[in-house]
mmCIF file of the N, C-alpha and C atoms, coordinates in Angstrom:
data_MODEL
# 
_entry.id   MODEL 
# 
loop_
_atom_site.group_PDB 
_atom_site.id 
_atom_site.type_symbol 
_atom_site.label_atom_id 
_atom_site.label_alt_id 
_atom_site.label_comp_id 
_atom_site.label_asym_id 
_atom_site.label_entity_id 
_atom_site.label_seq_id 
_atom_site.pdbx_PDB_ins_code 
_atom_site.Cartn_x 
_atom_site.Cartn_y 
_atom_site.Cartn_z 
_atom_site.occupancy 
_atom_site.B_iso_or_equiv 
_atom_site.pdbx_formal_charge 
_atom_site.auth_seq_id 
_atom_site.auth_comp_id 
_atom_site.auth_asym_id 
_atom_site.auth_atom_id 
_atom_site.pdbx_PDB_model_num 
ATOM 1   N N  . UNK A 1 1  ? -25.717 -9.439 -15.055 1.00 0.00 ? 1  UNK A N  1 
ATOM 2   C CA . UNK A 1 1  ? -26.688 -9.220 -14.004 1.00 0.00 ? 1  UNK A CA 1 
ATOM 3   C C  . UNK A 1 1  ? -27.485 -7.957 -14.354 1.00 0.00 ? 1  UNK A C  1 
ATOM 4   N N  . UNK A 1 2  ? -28.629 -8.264 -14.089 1.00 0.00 ? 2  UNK A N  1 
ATOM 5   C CA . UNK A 1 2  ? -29.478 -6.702 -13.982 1.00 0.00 ? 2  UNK A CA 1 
ATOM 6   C C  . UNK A 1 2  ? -28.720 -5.493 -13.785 1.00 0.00 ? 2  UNK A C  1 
ATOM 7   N N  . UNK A 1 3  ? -29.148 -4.240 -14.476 1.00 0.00 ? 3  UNK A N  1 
ATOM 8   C CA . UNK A 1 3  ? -28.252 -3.350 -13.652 1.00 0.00 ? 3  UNK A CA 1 
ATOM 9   C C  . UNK A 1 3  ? -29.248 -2.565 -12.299 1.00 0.00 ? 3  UNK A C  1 
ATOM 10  N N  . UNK A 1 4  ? -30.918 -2.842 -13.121 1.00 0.00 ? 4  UNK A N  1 
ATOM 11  C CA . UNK A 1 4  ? -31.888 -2.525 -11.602 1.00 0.00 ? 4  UNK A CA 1 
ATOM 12  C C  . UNK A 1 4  ? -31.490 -3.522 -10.394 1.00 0.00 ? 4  UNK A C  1 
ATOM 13  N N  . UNK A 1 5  ? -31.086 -4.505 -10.353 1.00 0.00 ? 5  UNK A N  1 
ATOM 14  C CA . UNK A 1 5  ? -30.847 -5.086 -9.172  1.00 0.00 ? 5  UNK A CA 1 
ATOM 15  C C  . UNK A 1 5  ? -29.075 -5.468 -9.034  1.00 0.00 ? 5  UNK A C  1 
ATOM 16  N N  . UNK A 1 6  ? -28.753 -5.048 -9.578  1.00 0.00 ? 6  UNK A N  1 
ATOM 17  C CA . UNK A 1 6  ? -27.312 -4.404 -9.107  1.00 0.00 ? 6  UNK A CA 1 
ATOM 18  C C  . UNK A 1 6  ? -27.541 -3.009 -8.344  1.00 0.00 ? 6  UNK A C  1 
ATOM 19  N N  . UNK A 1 7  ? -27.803 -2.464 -8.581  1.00 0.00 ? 7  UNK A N  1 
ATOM 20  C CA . UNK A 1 7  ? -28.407 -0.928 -8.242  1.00 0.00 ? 7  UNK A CA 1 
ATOM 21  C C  . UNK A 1 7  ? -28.930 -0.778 -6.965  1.00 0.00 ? 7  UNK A C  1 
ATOM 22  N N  . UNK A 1 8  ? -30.006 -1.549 -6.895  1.00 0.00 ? 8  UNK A N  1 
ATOM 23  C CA . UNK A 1 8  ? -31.516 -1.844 -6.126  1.00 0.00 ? 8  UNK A CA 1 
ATOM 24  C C  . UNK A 1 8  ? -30.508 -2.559 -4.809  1.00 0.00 ? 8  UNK A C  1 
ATOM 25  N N  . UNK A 1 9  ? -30.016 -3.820 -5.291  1.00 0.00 ? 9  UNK A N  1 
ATOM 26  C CA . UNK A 1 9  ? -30.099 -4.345 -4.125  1.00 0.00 ? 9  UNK A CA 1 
ATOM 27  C C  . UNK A 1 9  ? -28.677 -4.808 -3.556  1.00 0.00 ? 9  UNK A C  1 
ATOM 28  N N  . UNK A 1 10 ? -28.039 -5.682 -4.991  1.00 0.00 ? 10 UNK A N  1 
ATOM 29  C CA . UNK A 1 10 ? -26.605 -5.888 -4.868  1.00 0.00 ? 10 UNK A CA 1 
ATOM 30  C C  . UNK A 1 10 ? -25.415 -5.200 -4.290  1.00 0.00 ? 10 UNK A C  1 
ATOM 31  N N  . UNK A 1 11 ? -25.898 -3.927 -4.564  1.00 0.00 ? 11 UNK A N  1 
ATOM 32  C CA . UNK A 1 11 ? -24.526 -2.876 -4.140  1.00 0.00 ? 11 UNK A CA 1 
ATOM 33  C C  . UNK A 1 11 ? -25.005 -2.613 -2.814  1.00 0.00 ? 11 UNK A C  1 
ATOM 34  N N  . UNK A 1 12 ? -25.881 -2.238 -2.513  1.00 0.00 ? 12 UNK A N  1 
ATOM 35  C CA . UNK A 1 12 ? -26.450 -1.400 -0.956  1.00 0.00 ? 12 UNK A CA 1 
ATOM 36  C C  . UNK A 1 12 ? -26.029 -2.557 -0.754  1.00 0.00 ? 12 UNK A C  1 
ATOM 37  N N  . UNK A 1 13 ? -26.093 -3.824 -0.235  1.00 0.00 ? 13 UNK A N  1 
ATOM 38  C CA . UNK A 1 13 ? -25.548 -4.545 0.880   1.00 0.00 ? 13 UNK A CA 1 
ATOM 39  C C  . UNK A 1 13 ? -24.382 -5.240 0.896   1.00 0.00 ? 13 UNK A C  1 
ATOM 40  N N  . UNK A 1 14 ? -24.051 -5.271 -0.512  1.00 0.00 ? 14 UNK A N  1 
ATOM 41  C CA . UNK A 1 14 ? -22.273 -5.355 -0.056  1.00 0.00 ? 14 UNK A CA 1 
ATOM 42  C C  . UNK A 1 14 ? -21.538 -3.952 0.528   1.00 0.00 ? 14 UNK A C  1 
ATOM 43  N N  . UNK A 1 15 ? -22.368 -2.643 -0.067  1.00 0.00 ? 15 UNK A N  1 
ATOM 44  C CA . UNK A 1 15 ? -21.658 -1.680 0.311   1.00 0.00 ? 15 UNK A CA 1 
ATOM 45  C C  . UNK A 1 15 ? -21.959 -1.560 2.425   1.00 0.00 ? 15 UNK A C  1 
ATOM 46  N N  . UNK A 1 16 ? -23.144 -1.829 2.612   1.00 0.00 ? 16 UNK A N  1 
ATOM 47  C CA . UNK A 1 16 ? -23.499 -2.097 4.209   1.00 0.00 ? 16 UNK A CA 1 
ATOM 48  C C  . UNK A 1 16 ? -22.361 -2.869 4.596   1.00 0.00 ? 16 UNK A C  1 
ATOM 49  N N  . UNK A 1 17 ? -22.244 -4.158 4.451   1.00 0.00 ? 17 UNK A N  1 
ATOM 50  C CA . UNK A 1 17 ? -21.578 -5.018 5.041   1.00 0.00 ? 17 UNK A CA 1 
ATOM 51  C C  . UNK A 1 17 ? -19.980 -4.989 4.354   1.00 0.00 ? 17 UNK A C  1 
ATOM 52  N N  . UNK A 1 18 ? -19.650 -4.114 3.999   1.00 0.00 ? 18 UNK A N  1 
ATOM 53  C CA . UNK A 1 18 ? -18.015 -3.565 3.492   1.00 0.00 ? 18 UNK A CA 1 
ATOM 54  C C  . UNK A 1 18 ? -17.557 -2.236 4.280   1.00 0.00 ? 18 UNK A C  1 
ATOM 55  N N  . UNK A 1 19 ? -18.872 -1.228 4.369   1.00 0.00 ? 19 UNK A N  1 
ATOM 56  C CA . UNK A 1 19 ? -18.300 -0.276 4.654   1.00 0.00 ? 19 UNK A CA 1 
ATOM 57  C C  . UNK A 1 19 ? -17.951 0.717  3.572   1.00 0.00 ? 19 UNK A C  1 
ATOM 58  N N  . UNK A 1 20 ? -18.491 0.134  2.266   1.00 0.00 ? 20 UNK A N  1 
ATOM 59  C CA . UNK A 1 20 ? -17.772 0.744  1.154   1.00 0.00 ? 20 UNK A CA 1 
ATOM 60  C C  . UNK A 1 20 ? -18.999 2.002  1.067   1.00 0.00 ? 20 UNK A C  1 
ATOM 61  N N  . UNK A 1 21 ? -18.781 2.766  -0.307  1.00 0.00 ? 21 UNK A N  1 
ATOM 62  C CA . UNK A 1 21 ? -19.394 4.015  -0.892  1.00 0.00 ? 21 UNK A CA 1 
ATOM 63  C C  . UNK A 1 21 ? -19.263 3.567  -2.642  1.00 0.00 ? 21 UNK A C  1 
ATOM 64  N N  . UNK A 1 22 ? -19.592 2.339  -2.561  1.00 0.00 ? 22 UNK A N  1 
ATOM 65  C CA . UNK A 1 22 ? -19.768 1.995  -4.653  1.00 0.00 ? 22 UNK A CA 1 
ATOM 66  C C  . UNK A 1 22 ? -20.832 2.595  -4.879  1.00 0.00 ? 22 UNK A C  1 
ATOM 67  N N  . UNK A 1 23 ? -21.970 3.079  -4.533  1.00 0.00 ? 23 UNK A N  1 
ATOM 68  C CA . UNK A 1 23 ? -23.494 3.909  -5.067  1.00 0.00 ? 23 UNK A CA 1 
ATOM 69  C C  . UNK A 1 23 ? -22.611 5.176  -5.135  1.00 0.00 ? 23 UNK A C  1 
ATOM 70  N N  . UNK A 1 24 ? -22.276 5.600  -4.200  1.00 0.00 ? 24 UNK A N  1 
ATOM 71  C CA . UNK A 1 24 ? -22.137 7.152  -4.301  1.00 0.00 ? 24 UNK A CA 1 
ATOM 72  C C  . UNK A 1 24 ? -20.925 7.204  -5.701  1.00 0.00 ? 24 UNK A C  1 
ATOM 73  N N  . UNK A 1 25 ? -19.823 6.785  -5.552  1.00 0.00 ? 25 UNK A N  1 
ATOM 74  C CA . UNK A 1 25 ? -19.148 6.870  -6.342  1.00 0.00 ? 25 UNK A CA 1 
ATOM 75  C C  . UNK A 1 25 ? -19.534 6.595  -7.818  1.00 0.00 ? 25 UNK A C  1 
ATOM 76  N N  . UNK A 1 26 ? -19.933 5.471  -7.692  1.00 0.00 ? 26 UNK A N  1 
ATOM 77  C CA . UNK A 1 26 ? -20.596 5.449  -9.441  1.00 0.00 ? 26 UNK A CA 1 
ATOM 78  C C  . UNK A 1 26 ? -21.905 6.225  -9.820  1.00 0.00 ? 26 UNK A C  1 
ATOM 79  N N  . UNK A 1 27 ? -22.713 6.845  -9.023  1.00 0.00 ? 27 UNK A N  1 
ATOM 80  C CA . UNK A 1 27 ? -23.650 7.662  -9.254  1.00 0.00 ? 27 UNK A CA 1 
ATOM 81  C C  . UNK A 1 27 ? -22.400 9.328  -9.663  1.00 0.00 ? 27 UNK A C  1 
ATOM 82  N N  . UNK A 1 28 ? -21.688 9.283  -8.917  1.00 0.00 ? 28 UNK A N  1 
ATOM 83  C CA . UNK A 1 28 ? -20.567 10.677 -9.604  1.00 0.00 ? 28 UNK A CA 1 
ATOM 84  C C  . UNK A 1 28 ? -20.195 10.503 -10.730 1.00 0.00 ? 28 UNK A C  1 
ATOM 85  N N  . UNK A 1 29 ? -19.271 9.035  -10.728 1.00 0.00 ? 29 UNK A N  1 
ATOM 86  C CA . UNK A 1 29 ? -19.239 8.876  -11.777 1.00 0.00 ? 29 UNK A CA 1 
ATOM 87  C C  . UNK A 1 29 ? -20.055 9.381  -13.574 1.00 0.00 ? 29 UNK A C  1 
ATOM 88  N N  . UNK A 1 30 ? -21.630 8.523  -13.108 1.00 0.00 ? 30 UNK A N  1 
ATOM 89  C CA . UNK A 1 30 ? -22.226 8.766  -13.760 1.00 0.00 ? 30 UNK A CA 1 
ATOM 90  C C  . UNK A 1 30 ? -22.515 10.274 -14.265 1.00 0.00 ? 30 UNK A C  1 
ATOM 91  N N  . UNK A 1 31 ? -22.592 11.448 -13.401 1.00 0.00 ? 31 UNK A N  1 
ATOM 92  C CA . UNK A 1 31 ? -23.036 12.630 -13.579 1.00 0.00 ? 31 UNK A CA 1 
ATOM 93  C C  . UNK A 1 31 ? -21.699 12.870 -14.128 1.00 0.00 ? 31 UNK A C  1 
ATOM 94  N N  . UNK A 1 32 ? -20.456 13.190 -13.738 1.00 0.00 ? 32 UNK A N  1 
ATOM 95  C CA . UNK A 1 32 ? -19.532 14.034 -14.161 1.00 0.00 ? 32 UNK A CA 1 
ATOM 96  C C  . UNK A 1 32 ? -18.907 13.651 -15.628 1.00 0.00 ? 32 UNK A C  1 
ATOM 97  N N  . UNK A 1 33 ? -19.592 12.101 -15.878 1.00 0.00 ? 33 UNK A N  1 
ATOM 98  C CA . UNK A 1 33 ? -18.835 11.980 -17.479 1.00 0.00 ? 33 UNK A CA 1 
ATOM 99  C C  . UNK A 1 33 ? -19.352 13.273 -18.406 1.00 0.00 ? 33 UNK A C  1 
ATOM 100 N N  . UNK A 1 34 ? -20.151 13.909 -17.948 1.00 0.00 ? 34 UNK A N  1 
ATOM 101 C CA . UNK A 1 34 ? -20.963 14.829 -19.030 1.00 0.00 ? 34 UNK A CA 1 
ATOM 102 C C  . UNK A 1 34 ? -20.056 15.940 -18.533 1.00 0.00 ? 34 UNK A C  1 
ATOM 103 N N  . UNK A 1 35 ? -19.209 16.420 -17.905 1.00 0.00 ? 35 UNK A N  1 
ATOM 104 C CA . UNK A 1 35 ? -19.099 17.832 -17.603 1.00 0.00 ? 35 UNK A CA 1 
ATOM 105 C C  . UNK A 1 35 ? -18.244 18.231 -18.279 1.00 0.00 ? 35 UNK A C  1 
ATOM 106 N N  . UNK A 1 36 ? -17.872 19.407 -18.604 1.00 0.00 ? 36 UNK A N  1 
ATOM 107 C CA . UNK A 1 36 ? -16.825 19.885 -19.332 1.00 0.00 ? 36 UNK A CA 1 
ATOM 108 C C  . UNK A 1 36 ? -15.552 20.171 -19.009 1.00 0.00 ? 36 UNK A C  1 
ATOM 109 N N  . UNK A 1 37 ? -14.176 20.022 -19.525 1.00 0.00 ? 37 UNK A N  1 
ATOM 110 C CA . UNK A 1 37 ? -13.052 19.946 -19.025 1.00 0.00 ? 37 UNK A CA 1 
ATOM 111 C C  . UNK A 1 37 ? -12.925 20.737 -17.890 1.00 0.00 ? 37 UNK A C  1 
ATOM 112 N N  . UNK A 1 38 ? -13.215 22.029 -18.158 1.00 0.00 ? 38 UNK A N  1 
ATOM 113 C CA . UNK A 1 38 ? -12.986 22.939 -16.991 1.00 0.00 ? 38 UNK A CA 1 
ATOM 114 C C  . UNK A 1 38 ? -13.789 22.750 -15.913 1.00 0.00 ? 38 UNK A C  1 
ATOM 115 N N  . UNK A 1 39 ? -14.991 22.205 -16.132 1.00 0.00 ? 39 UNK A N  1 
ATOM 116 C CA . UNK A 1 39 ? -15.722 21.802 -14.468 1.00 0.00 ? 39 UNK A CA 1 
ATOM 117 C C  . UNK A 1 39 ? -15.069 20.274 -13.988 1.00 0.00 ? 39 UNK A C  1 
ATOM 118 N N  . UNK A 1 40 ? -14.466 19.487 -14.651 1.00 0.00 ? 40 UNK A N  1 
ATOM 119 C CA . UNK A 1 40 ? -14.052 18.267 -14.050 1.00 0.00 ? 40 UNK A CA 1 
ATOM 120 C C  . UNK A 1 40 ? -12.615 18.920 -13.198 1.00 0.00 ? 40 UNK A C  1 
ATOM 121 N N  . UNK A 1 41 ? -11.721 19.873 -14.075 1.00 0.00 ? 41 UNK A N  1 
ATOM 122 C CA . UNK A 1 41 ? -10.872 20.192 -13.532 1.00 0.00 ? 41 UNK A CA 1 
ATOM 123 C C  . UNK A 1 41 ? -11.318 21.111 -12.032 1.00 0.00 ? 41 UNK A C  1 
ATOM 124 N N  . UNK A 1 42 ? -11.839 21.698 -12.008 1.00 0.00 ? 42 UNK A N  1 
ATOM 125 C CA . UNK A 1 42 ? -11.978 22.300 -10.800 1.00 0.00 ? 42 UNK A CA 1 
ATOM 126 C C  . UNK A 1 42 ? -13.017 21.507 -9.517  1.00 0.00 ? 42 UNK A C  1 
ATOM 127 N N  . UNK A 1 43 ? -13.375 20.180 -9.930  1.00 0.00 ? 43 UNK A N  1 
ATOM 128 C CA . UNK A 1 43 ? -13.517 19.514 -8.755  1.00 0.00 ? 43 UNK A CA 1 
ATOM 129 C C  . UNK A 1 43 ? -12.570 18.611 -8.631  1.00 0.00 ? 43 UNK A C  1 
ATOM 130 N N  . UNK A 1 44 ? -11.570 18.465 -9.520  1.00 0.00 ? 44 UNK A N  1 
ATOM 131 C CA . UNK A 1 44 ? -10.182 17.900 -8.936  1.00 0.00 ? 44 UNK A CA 1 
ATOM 132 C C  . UNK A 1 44 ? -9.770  18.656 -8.265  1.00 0.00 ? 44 UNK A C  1 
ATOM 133 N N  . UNK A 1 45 ? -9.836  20.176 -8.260  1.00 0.00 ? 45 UNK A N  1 
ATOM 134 C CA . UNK A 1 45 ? -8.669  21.178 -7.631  1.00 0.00 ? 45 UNK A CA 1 
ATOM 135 C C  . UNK A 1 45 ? -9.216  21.317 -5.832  1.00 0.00 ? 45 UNK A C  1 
ATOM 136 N N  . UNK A 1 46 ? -10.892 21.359 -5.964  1.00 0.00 ? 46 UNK A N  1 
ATOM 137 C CA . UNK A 1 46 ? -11.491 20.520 -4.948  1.00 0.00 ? 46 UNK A CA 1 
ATOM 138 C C  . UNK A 1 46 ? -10.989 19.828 -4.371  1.00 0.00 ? 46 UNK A C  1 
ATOM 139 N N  . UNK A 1 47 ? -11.100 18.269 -4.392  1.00 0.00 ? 47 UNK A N  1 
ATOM 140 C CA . UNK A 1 47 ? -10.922 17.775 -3.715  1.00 0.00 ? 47 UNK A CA 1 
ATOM 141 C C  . UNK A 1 47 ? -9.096  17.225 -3.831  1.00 0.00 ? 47 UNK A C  1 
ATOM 142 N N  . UNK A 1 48 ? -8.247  17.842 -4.691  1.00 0.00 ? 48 UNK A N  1 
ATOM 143 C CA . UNK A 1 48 ? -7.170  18.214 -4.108  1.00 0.00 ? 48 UNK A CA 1 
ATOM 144 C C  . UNK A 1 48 ? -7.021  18.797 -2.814  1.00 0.00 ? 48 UNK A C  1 
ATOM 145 N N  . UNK A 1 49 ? -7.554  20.014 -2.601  1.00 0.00 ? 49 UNK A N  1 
ATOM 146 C CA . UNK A 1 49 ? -7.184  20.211 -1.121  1.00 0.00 ? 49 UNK A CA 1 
ATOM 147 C C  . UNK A 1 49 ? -8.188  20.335 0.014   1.00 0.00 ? 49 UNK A C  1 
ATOM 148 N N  . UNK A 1 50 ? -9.413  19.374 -0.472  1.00 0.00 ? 50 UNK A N  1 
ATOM 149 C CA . UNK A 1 50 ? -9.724  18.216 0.479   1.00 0.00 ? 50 UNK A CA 1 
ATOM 150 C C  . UNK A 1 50 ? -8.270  17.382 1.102   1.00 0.00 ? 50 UNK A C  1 
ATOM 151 N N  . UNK A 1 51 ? -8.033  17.069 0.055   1.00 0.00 ? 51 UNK A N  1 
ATOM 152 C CA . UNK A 1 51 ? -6.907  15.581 0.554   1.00 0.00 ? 51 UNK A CA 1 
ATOM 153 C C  . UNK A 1 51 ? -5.651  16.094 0.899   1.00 0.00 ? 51 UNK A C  1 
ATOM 154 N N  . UNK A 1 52 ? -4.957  17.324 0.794   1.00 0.00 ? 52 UNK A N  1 
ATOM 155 C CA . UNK A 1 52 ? -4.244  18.279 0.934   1.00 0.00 ? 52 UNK A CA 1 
ATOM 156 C C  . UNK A 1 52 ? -4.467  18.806 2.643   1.00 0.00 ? 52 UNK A C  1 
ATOM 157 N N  . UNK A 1 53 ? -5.201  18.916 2.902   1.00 0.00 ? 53 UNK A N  1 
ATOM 158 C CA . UNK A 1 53 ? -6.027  19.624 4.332   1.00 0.00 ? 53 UNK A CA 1 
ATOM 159 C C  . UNK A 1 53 ? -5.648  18.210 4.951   1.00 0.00 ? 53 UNK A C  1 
ATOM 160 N N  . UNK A 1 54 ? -6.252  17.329 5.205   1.00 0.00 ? 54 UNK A N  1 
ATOM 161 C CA . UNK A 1 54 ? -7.037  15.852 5.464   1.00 0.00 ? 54 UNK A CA 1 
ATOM 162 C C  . UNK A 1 54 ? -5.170  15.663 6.009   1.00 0.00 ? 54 UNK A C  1 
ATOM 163 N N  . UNK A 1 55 ? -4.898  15.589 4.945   1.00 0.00 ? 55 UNK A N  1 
ATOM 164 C CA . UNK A 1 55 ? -3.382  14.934 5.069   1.00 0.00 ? 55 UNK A CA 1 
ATOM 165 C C  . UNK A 1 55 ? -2.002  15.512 6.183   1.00 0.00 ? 55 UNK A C  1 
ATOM 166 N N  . UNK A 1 56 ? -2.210  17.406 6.069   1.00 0.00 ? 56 UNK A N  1 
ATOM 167 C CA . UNK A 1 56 ? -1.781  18.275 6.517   1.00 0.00 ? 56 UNK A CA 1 
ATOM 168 C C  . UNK A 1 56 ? -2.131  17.664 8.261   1.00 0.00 ? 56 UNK A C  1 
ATOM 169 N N  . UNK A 1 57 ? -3.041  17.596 8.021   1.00 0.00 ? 57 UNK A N  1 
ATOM 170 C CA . UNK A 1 57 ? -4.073  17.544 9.503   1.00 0.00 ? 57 UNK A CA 1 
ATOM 171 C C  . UNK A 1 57 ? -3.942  16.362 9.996   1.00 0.00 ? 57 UNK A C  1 
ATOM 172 N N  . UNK A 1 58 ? -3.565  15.249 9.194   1.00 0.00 ? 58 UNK A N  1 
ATOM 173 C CA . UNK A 1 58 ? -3.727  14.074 10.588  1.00 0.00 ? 58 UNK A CA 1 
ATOM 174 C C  . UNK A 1 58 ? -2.929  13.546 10.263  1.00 0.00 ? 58 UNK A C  1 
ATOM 175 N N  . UNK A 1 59 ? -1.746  13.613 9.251   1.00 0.00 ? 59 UNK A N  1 
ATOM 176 C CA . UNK A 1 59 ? -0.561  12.655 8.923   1.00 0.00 ? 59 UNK A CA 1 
ATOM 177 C C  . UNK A 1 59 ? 0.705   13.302 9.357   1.00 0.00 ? 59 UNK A C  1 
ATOM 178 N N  . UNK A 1 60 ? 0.906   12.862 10.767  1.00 0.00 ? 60 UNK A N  1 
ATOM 179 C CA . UNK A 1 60 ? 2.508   13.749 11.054  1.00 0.00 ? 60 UNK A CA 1 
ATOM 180 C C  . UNK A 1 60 ? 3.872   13.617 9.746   1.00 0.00 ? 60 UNK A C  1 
ATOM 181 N N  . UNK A 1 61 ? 3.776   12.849 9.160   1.00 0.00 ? 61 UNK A N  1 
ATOM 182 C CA . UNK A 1 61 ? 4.513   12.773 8.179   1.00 0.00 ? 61 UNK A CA 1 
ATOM 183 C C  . UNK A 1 61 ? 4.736   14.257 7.191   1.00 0.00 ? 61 UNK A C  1 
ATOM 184 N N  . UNK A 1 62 ? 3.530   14.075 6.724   1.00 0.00 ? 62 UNK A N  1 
ATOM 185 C CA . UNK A 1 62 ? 2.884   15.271 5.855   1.00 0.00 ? 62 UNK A CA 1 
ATOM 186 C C  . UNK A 1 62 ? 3.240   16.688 6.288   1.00 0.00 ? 62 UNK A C  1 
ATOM 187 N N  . UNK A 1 63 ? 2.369   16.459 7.391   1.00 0.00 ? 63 UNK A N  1 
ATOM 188 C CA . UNK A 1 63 ? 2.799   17.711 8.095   1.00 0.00 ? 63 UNK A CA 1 
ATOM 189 C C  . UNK A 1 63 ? 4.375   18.285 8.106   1.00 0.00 ? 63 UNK A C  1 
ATOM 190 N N  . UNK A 1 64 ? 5.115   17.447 9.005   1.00 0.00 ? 64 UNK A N  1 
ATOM 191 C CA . UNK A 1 64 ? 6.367   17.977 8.863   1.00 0.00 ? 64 UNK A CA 1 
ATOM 192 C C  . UNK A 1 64 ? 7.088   18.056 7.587   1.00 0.00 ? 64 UNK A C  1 
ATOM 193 N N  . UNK A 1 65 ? 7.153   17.696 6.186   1.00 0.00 ? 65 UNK A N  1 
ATOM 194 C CA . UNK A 1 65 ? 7.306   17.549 5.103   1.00 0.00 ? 65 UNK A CA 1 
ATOM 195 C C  . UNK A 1 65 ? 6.687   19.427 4.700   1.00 0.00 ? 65 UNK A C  1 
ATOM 196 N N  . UNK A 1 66 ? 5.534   19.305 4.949   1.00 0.00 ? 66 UNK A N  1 
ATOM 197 C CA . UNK A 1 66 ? 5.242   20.426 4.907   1.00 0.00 ? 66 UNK A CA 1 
ATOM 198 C C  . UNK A 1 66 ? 5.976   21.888 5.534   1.00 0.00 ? 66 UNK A C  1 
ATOM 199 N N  . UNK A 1 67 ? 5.904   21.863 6.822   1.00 0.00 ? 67 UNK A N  1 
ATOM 200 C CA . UNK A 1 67 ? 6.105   22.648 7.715   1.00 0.00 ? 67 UNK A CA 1 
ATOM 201 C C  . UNK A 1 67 ? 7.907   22.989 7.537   1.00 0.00 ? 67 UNK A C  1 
ATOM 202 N N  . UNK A 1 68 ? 8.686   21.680 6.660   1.00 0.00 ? 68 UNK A N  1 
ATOM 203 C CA . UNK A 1 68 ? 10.109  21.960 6.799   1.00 0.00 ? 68 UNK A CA 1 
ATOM 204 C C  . UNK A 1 68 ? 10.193  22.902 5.178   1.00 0.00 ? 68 UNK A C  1 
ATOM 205 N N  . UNK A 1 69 ? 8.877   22.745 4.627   1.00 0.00 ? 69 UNK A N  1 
ATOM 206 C CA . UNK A 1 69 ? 9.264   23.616 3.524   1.00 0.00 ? 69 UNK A CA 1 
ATOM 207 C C  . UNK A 1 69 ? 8.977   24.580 3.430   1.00 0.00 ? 69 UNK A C  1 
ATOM 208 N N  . UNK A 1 70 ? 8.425   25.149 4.800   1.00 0.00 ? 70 UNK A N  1 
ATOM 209 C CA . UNK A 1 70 ? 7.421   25.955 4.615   1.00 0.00 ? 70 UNK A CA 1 
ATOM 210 C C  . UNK A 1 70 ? 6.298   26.900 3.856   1.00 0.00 ? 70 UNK A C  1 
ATOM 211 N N  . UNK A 1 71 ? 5.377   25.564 3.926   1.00 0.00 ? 71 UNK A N  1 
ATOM 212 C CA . UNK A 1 71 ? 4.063   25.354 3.015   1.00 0.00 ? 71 UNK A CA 1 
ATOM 213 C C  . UNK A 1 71 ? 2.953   24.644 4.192   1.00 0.00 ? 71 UNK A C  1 
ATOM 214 N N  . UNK A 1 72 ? 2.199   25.491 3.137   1.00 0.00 ? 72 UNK A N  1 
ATOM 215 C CA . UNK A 1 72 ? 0.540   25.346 4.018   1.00 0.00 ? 72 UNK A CA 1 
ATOM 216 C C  . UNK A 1 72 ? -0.460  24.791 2.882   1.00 0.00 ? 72 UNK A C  1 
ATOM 217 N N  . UNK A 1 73 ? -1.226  23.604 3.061   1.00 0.00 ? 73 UNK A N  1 
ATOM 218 C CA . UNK A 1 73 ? -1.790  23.308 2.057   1.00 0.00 ? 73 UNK A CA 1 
ATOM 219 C C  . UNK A 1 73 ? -2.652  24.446 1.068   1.00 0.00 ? 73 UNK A C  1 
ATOM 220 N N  . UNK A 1 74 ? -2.904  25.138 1.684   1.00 0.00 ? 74 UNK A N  1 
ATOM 221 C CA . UNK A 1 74 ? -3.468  26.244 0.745   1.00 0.00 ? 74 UNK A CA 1 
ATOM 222 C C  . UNK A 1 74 ? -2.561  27.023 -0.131  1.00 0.00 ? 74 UNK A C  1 
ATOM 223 N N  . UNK A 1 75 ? -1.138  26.359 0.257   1.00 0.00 ? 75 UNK A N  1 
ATOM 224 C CA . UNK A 1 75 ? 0.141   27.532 -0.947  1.00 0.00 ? 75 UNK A CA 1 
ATOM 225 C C  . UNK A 1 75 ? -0.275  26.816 -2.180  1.00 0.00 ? 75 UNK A C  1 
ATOM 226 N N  . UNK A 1 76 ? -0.865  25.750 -2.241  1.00 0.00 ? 76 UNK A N  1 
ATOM 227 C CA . UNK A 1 76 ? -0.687  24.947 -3.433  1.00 0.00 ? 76 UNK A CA 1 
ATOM 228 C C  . UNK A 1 76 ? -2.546  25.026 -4.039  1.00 0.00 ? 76 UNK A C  1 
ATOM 229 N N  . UNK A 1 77 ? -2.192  25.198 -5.455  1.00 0.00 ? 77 UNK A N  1 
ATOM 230 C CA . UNK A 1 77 ? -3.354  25.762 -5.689  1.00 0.00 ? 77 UNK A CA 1 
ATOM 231 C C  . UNK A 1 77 ? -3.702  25.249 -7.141  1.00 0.00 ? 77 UNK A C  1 
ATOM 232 N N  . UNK A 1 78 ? -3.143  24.301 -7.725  1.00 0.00 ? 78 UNK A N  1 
ATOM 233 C CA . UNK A 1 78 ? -3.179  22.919 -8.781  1.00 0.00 ? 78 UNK A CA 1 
ATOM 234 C C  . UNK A 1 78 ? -2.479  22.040 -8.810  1.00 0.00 ? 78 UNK A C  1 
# 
């Protein structure tokens, strides 16, 4: 298939009618294959505690897992 109308049209409306984020993600994709080890690593460490926070915060599981070890997502830092 095209990749202009994969692009253009294909993805925006499966991604509408999914709910999904395939543009955004493969547009990252696209940019970060170029970056250098140390900048890929530190938007993992990013959104590590994105998902670290996220998790802390709305997964009672997590939380208490946490809280019995006493750790705060910010103790963790790679």
């Amino acid at each position: 298939m095209n990749e202009y109308i994969s692009k253009k049209i294909f993805f925006p409306i499966i991604d509408w009618k999914n709910g999904n984020k395939t543009l955004y993600h493969l547009k990252e994709l696209e940019q970060s294959q170029w970056l250098s080890k140390v900048e890929i690593e530190s938007i993992q460490e990013k959104k590590l505690k994105i998902l670290l926070d996220h998790s802390y915060n709305t997964v009672p599981y997590y939380k208490r897992i946490f809280d019995e070890n006493n750790l705060k997502p910010s103790d963790i830092i790679s």
